[in-house]
N, C-alpha and C positions, 0 to 999 in steps of 0.2 A: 870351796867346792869339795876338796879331798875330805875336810870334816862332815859336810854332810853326808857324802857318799861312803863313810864310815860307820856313820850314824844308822843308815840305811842296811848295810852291810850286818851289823851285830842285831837288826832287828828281823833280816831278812833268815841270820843263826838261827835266833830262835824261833823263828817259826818253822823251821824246817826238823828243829828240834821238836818241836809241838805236833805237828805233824808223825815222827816218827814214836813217840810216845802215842799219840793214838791206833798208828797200825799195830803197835808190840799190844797196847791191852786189847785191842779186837782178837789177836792172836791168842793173846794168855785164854781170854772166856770163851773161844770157841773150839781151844785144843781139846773139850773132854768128849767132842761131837767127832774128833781125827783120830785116826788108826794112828800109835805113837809112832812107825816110823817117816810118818812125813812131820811132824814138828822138828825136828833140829834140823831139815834140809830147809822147813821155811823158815828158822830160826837165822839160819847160814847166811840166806838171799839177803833176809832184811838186817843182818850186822853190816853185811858186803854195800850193800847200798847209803846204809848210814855213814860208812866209814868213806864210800866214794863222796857223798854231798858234802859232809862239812870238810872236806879234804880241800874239796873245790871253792868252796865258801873262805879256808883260810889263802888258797893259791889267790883268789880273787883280792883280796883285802891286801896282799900284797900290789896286787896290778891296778885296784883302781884310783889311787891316788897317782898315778901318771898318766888317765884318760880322763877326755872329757865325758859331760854326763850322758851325752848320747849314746857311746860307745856302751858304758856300764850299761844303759837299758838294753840294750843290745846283749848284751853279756847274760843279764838277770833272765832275757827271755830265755836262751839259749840253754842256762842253768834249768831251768824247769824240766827239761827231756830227762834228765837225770829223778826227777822223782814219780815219772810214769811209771816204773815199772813196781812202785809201791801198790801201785792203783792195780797194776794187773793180779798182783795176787789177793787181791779181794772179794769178797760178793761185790757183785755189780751193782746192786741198787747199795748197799754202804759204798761203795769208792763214791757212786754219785753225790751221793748224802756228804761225804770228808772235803766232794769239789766244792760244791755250795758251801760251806760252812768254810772252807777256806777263801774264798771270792767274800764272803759278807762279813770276814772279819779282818782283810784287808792283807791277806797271806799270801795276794799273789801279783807278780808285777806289773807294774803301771808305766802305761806308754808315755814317754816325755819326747817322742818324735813325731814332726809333723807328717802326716800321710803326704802322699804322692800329688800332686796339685792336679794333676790328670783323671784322682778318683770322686772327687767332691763332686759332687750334683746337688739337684733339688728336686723336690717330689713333694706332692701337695703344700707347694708353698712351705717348704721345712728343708734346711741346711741339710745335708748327711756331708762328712768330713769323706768318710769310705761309701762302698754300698755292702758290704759286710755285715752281716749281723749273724745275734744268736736268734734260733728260733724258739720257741713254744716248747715246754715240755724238761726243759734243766731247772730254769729256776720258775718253779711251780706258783709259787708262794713270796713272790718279791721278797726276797731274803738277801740278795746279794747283787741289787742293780749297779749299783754304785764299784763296786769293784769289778763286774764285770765291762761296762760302757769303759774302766779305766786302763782295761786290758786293750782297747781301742778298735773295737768293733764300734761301726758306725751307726748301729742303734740294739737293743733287746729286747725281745717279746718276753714277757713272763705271761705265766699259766700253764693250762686251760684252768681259771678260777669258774668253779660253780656257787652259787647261791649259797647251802648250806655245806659245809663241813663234811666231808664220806673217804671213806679211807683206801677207796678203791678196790681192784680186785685180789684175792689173795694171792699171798708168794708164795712159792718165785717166780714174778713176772717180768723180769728181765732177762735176759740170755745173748750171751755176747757168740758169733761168729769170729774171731779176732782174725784168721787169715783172709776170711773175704773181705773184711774191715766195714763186717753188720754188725746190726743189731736186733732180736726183736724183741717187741715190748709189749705187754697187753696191761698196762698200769691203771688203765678205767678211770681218768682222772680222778687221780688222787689229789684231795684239793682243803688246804685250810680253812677254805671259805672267804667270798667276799666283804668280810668285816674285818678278817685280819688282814686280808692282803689291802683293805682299803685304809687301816692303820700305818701299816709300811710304807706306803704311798703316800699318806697325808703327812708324815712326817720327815718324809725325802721332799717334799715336795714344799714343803714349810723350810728346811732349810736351803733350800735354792732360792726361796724367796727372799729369806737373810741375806745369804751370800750375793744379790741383786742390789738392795735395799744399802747396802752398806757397803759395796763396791764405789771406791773413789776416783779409780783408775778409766781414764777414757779407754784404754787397751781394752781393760778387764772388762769391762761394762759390754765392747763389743764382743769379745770371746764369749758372754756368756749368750747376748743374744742368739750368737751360732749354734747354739745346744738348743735341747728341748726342754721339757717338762721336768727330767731326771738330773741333767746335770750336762757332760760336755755329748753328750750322743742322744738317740731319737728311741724315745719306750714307746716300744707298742704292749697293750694287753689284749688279750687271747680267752675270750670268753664260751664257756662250753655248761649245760646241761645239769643235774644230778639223774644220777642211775632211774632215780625213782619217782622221776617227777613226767607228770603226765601232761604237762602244758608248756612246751620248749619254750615257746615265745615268752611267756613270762619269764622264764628263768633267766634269756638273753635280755630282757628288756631290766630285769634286778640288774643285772652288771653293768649295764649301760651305766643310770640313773647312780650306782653309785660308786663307778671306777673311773669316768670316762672323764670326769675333771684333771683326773692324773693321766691321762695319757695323751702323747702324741697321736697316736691312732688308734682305732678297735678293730677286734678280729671276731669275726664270729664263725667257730668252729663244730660243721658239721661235719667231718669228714673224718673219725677219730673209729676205726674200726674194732676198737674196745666198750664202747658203750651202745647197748643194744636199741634198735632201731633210727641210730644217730644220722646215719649214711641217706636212710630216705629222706631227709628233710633236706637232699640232694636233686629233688624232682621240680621239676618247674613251676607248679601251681604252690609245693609248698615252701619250695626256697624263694617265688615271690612275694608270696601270703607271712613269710617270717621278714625277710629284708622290709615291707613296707612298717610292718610294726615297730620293729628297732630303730629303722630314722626316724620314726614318727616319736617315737619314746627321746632317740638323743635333740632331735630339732625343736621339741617342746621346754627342753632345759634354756635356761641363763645362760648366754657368752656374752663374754668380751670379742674385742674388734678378730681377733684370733680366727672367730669362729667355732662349731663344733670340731670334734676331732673328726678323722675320716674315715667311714667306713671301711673295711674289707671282709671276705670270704676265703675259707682256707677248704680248699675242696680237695678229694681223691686222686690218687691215680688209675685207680680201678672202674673206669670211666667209659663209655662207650662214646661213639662221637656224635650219635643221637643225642645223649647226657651233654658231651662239651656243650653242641650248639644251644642245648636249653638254658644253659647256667648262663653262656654267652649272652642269648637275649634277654635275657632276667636282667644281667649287670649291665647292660644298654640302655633299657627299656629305663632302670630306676637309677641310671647315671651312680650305681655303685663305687665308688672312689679306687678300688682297688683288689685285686685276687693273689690268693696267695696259692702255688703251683708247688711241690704239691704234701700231702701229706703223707701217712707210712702206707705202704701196699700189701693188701693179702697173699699176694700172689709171691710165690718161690720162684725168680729166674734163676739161674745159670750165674754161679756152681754153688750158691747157696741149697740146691734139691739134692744137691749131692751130700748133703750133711744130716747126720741126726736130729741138729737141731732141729732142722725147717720143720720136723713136724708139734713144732710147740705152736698153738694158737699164737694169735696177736701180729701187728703189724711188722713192717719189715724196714728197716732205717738203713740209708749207709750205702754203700759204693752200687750193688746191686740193684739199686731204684735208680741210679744216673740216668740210662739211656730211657726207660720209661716215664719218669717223670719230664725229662728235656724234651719228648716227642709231644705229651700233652702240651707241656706251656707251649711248646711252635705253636699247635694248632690251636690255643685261646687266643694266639698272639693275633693268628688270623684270622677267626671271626671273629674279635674284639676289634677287627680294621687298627689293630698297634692305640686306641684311646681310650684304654686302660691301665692304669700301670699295674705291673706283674711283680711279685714276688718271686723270684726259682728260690727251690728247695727240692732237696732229694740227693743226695749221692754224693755234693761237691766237698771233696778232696784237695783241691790245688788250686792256686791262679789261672791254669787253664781250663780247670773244669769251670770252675766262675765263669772266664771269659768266653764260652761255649754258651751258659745260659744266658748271658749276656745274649751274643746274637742269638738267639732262639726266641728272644722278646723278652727279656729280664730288664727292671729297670733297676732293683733289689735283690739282692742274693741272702739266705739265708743257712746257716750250719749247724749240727750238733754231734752226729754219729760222726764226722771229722777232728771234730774238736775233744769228743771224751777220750778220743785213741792218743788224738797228736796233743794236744793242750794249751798251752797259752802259744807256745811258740810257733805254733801253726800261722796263728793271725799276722805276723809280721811278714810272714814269709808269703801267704798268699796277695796281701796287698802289693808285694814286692814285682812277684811272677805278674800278677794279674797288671800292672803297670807296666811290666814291660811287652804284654801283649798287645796290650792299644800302642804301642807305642812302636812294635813292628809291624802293626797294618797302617798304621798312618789317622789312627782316630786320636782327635785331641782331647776327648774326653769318654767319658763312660757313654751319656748321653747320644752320641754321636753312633755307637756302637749298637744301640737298641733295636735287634731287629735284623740285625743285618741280612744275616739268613733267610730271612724270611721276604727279603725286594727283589 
């Protein structure tokens, strides 16, 4: 054990070596754009910080050959706080771009502990280990599922993929709020296109079918059945529009037809306040007139005993309750599989209005959409009479804000403006808290929790 977890250890060096050679040359090429006295103050940060990881990297290699390997994963999450603050002195859209590329080449670490036996549920007939996931909008372009599901979130949306190829809208369209712990973004799906991300997918998905095919183990065989499509967690894809295309429905019905074999679920995302006239395909007559076309598109394909994947709808927050109750009777009416609550908000609450940024276009991600988004899922929770299952997304921060949208009618929780701030080690930690909140109300499971609020 102590060999392997050394082994692990000189590979875990150099990637964090890798890593700080890519911040130092983003530094060298864009010092001719900085006033010279801030290069040797950022020169300072990033020696100081170099000098604190691999310090911890050699303390560690000392200590981990007298734990076991749970503890070291524990350890490894832990060590990652320490290379956030390289991310902070970055462009924002490059730190996102160093995350991705760190997740898809295997630079960041991997959960070898079993979750809480309290968080495991089931949802359309599909295992979830946690209800944890990442949302829509990190890994755009299936670049990095596989390292992410291994960080042990209990499934990943990649996307929003459009049809063709568009490169979204120009930068800089990111802008970080970092003390309210927002974001906003007007990114206009930026998107590789449905060929490449249907590449990335056919060949994850090709070798799960190896690793099936050629599994001996009765264990293994069963461990795998517990995962999805992707590997030990549940992929959903997040399917949205091009800027330029005047027939949505086709565009969602392309992604169907040629992504939907790779995923555990689909999303069809109207609710992206970056892409112009996205939001009305939020009105009754035409989010029913789109949902009949897209099942009609995925129910006309091939399956196995499986089944299709299951539908969902990623809708706004900026929602009237006129709006709620339409979307409601829509997903009723066409026994929609699932909504997803909610996506970024226009609107500036409180104390984000109080910053310069707020007045940059684009949605608003992150602590400040909490109470707004938690208030719509309640009320889908309750004109969907609780027989739908819900996605939350919006704001969550912690194991308690989890378990808030939990009772608010979550059956699913999803993250991302938590995760770029806090990073891998967030995830352990909210499984952690969020386990011990069912566990001081007295619920034995997630399930059991669904709603609460709302009886």
């Amino acid at each position: 054990m102590a060999a392997r977890a050394s082994r692990k250890l000189i590979s875990d060096y150099i990637t964090k070596r890798a890593i700080s050679s890519s911040v130092g040359s983003c530094r060298h090429c864009s010092s001719a754009a900085e006033s010279s006295p801030k290069i040797p103050h950022f020169s300072k940060k990033g020696r100081l910080l170099t000098g604190a990881t691999i310090g911890l990297v050699i303390a560690g290699g000392a200590y981990v050959s007298t734990v076991d390997e749970a503890t070291f994963c524990g350890w490894l999450f832990s060590a990652t706080k320490l290379v956030n603050p390289f991310f902070a002195l970055l462009d924002a859209e490059f730190a996102h771009k160093l995350a991705v590329t760190a997740a898809s080449r295997g630079w960041v670490p991997r959960e070898k502990r079993p979750d809480p036996a309290n968080l495991g549920l089931e949802v359309w007939g599909r295992k979830f280990s946690n209800p944890i996931g990442l949302a829509a909008g990190f890994d755009k372009n299936a670049e990095a599922v596989e390292g992410l599901l291994g960080m042990g979130f209990g499934f990943v949306e990649v996307g929003s993929v459009t049809p063709v190829p568009q490169e979204g809208n120009p930068k800089p369209r990111i802008f970080r709020l970092r003390e309210e712990g927002a974001i906003i973004n007007r990114c206009g799906f930026n998107s590789e296109g449905i060929v490449a991300v249907a590449k990335r997918l056919g060949a994850q998905h090709g070798k799960r079918k190896l690793d099936e095919t050629s599994s001996t183990s009765p264990s293994s065989i069963e461990e795998v059945k517990h995962g999805g499509k992707a590997g030990p967690g549940i992929l959903g894809v997040n399917l949205g529009k091009n800027k330029t295309s005047e027939d949505a429905a086709a565009d969602y019905v392309q992604g169907v037809h040629t992504l939907s074999q790779y995923a555990d679920y689909l999303v069809i995302n109207v609710s992206s306040p970056n892409t112009p006239g996205l939001r009305m395909l939020q009105g009754r007559k035409q989010l029913k007139d789109l949902v009949k076309k897209i099942q009609a598109a995925r129910d006309e394909m091939q399956w196995g005993e499986e089944g299709p994947p299951p539908l969902l709808v990623k809708i706004a927050p900026d929602l009237s309750r006129e709006d709620l109750e339409d979307i409601a009777a829509v997903a009723l009416a066409l026994r929609l599989d699932g909504l997803i609550i909610s996506n970024t908000t226009i609107s500036r609450p409180d104390p984000v209005n109080k910053s310069p940024v707020s007045e940059e276009a684009g949605g608003l991600s992150g602590k400040p959409l909490f109470n707004l988004s938690t208030r719509i899922l309640k009320e889908m929770y309750i004109l969907t009479r609780g027989k739908i299952p819900l996605i939350g997304c919006g704001g969550i921060s912690s194991g308690e804000d989890a378990y808030k949208k939990i009772r608010a009618g979550a059956s699913l929780l999803q993250l991302y403006t938590a995760f770029a701030y806090g990073g891998p080690a967030l995830i352990p930690q909210m499984k952690a808290e969020l386990s011990e909140c069912l566990e001081r109300d007295g619920f034995k499971s997630i399930l059991e929790a669904v709603g609460a609020d709302c009886r």
